[in-house]
TORROBA-210148 format. One line per field, with one value per residue (C-alpha): residue number from 1; x, y, z. Coordinates in steps of 0.5 Angstrom, whole numbers. Example, Ala and Ser with C-alpha at 12.3 -4.5 7.8 and 13.67 -1.06 7.14 Angstrom:
! TORROBA-210148
num <- 1,2
c1 <- 25,27
c2 <- -9,-2
c3 <- 16,14
! end
This chain:
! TORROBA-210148
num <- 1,2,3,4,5,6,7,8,9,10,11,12,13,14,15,16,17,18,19,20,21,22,23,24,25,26,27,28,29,30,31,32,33,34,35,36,37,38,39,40,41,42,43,44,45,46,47,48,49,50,51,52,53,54,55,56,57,58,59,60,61,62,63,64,65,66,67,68,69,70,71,72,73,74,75,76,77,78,79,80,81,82,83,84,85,86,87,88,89,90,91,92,93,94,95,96,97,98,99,100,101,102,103,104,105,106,107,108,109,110,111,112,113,114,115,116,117,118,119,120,121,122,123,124,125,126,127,128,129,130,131,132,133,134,135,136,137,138,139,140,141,142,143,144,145,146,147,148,149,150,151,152,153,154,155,156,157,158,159,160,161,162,163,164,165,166,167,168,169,170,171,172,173,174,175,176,177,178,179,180,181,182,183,184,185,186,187,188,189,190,191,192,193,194,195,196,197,198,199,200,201,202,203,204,205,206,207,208,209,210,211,212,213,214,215,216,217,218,219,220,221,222,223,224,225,226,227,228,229,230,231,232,233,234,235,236,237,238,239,240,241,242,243,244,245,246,247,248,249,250,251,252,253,254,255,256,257,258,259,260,261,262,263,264,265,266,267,268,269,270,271,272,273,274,275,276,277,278,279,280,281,282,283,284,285,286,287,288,289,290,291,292,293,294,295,296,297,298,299,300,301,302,303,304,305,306,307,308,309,310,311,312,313,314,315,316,317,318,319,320,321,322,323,324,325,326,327,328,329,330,331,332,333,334,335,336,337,338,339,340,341,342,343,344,345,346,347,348,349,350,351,352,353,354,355,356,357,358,359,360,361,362,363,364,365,366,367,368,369,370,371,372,373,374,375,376,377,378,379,380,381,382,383,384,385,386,387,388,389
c1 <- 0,2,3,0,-1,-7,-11,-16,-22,-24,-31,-27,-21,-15,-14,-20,-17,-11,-16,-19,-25,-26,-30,-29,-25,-20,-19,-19,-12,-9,-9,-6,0,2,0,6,2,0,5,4,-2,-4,-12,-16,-19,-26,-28,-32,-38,-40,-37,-38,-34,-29,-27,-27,-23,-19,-18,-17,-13,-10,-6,-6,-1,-3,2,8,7,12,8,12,6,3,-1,-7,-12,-9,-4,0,3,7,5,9,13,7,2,0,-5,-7,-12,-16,-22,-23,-27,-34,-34,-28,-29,-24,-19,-18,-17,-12,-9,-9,-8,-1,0,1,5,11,11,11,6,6,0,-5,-11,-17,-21,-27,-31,-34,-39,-38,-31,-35,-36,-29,-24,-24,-18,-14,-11,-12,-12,-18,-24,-26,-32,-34,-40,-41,-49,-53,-52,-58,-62,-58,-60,-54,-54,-62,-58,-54,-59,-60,-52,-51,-57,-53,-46,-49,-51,-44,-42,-46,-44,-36,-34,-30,-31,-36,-36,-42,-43,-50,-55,-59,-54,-53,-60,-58,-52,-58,-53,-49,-44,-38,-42,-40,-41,-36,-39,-34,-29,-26,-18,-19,-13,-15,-22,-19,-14,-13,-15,-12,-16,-23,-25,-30,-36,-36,-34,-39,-45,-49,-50,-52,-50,-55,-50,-49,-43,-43,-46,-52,-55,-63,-62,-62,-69,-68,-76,-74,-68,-73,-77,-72,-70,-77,-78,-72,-71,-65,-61,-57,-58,-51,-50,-43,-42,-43,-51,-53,-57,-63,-63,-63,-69,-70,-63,-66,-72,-68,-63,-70,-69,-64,-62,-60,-53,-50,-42,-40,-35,-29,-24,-23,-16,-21,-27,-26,-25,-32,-36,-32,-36,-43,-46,-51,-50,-55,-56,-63,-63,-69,-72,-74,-69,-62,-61,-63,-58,-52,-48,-46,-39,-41,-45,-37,-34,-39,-38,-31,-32,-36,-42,-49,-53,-59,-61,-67,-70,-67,-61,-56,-53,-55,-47,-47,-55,-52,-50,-54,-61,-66,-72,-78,-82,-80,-83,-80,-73,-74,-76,-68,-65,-67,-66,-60,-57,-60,-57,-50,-45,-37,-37,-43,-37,-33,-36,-37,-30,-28,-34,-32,-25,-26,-28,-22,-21,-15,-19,-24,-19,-16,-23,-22,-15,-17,-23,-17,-12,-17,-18,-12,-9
c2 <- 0,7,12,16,22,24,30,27,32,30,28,30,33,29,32,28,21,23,23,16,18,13,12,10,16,15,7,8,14,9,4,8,11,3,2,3,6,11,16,23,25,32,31,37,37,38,45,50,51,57,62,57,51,56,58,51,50,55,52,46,45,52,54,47,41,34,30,28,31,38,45,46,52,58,63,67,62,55,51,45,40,34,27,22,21,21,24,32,36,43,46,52,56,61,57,58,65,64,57,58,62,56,51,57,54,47,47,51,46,40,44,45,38,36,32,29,25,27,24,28,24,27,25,32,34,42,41,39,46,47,42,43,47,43,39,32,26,23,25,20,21,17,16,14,16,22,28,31,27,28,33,36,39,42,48,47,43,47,47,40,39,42,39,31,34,37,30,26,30,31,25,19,14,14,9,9,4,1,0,5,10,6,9,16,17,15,7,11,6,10,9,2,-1,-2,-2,-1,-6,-8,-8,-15,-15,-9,-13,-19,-17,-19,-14,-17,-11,-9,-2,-2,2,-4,-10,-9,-9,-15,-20,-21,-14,-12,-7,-2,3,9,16,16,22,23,16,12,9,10,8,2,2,3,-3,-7,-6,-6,-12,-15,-13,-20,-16,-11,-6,-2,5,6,13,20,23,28,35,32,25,29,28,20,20,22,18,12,13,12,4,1,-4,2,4,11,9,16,17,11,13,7,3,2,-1,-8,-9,-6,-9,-16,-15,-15,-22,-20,-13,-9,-4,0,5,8,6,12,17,18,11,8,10,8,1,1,0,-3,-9,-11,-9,-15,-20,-18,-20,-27,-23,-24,-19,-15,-10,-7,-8,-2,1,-1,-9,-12,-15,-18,-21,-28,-26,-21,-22,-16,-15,-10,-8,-8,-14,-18,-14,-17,-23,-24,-22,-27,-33,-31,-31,-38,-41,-38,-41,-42,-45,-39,-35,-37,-37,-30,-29,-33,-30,-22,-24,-23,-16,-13,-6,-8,-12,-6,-2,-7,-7,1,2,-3,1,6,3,1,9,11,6
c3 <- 0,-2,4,6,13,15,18,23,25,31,35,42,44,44,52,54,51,55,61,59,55,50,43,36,33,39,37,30,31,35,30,24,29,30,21,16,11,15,15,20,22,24,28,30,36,36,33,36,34,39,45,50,46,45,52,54,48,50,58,56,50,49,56,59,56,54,58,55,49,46,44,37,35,39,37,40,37,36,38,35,40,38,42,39,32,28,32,32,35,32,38,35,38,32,26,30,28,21,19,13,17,21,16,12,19,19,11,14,19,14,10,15,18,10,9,3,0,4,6,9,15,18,25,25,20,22,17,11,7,8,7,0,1,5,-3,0,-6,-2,2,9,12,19,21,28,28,25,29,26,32,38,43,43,36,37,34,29,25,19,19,20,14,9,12,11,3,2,5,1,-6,-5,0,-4,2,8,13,18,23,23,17,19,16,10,9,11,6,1,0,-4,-8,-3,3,7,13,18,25,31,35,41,45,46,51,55,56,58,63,70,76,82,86,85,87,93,90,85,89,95,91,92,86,81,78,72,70,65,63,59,58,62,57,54,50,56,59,65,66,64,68,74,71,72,79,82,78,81,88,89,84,83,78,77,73,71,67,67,68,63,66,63,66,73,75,74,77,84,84,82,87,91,90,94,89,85,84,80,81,76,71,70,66,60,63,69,64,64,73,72,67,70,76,72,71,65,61,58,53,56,49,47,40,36,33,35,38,31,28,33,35,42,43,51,47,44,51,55,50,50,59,57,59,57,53,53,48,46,39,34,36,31,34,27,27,34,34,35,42,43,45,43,47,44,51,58,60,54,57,64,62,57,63,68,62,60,68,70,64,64,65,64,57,55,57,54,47,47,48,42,37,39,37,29,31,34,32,28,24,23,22,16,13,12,11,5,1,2,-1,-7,-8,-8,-12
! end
């Protein structure tokens, strides 16, 4: 395969991965840094879109360092850092008010570390409009799930409308996770399905302590990790605790504002345990303590259009899964059983704890294997390497 370097724009700032956030454009950076083909890559913090983000940005990325790493840029507006011998991260407060300055920036940036032939790579839809000028021989666009539905966009609806059209008429290839955005991107011949993957080696190691929170809890754990956002039934959660007052029911991620007031009546249960943010190196100590995992989303609107990573995390741990109908876990369906009410979902929990066993374990251990990031990243680097060549 040809090299190549790349200019990633990001989902999040490469701070939050350093403080153990985790999503799919993290695992996808980490492989391309270990794959020859690949030769610099210069990722863009996630770009502001308003005020508020650009002051974040500012604090965040702009005065504090990510550690171990070298500022080798400085203006009043970005900064450009160096992690690693292929790895640079440009910081930039300025494109929510001069989007085409901003990319002037990062076009500049490539220049000097002189990147060579270049592939553009995007997990942010924002830059769509403008990469156009950044001369890459080829257009990479990752869906991770249609952001016209979350909650966190509402505002920018309109913008991310006519971003997904620039997308689909100018993107060479655009790799989406779920069906359901098969359909989104029109099934254009461009448009593949790559759901995501799992760090088998990390789901797998050995804690030879347990933290406390986790480890008092009485068994057997219903558990879930992961943001607790608008997309999470907490009534189903609910349900689930109240119609299993012998097992516990363990929340494992940061509560969004608008979870708020079902988090409070939750906490009302005794049999339900809210343990807050865990960074991702601490992930497998706690899923392992879990005895069935689940993946309690919402079936309309945004959840559609997703693949939760956590199904491939408590497969990766030997754990059963249960899911509810529609959210995006087509690929993994022989391990993962779907339930459409809140009846059905009590019920799978309940069959799958009886009938579990070491050798079940096991079996799921062995079927994720062939979804590992590296063979995920592999499928990509392929369909690039088609185009380019």
């Amino acid at each position: 395969m040809k090299k190549f370097d790349v200019i990633m724009f990001n989902m999040s700032n490469y701070s939050e991965w350093d403080e153990g956030v985790s999503n799919r454009n993290f695992h996808v950076l980490k492989q391309l840094e270990n794959r020859p083909e690949v030769g610099k890559i210069l990722a863009i913090d996630y770009l502001p879109l308003t005020f508020k983000r650009a002051l974040r940005n500012y604090k965040e990325d702009l005065v504090l360092n990510v550690a171990d790493s070298k500022v080798i840029k400085r203006s009043l507006t970005s900064k450009v850092s160096k992690v690693s011998d292929k790895i640079y991260i440009y910081s930039d407060v300025n494109f929510f008010i001069r989007p085409k300055v901003a990319m002037k920036e990062i076009k500049k940036m490539a220049l000097e570390l002189n990147f060579g032939d270049l592939v553009v790579w995007s997990f942010f839809p924002f830059a769509a409009p403008y990469w156009d000028t950044l001369g890459q021989k080829l257009t990479i666009f990752d869906a991770v799930d249609n952001w016209t539905l979350h909650s966190s966009y509402a505002k920018q609806k309109k913008k991310l409308e006519a971003a997904y059209e620039n997308i689909k008429d100018s993107t060479d290839l655009i790799f989406v996770v779920s069906k359901n955005l098969l359909n989104f991107f029109d099934d254009q011949p461009n448009v593949y399905w790559v759901p995501n993957g799992v760090d088998i080696k990390h789901y797998n190691k050995k804690f030879t302590l347990i933290n406390r929170d986790v480890s008092d809890i009485p068994k057997p754990i219903i558990g879930y990790i992961g943001v607790i956002q608008d997309k999470v039934d907490l009534k189903l959660v609910k349900y689930l605790a109240e119609n299993n007052p012998d097992k516990s029911l363990v929340m494992v991620g940061p509560v969004w504002n608008e979870q708020d007031k079902f988090k409070i009546e939750l906490e009302g249960l005794s049999n339900v345990y809210f343990l807050g943010y865990k960074k991702y190196e601490n992930a497998p100590m706690y899923i392992q303590q879990f005895d069935i995992g689940i993946i309690p989303h919402k079936t309309e609107g945004f959840s559609a259009s997703t693949n939760p990573m956590k199904a491939y995390e408590y497969l990766a741990c030997g754990k059963p899964v249960v899911a509810t109908k529609n959210i995006g876990v087509d690929n993994v369906r022989e391990m993962v059983n779907t339930a459409a009410s809140y009846e059905e979902f009590n019920q799978q929990v309940n069959e799958l704890l009886a009938e579990d066993n070491e050798e079940n374990q096991q079996t799921r251990k062995d079927f994720i294997k062939k979804h590992s990031w590296f063979n995920t990243v592999n499928k990509m680097l392929e369909l690039i390497n088609n185009k380019l060549n």
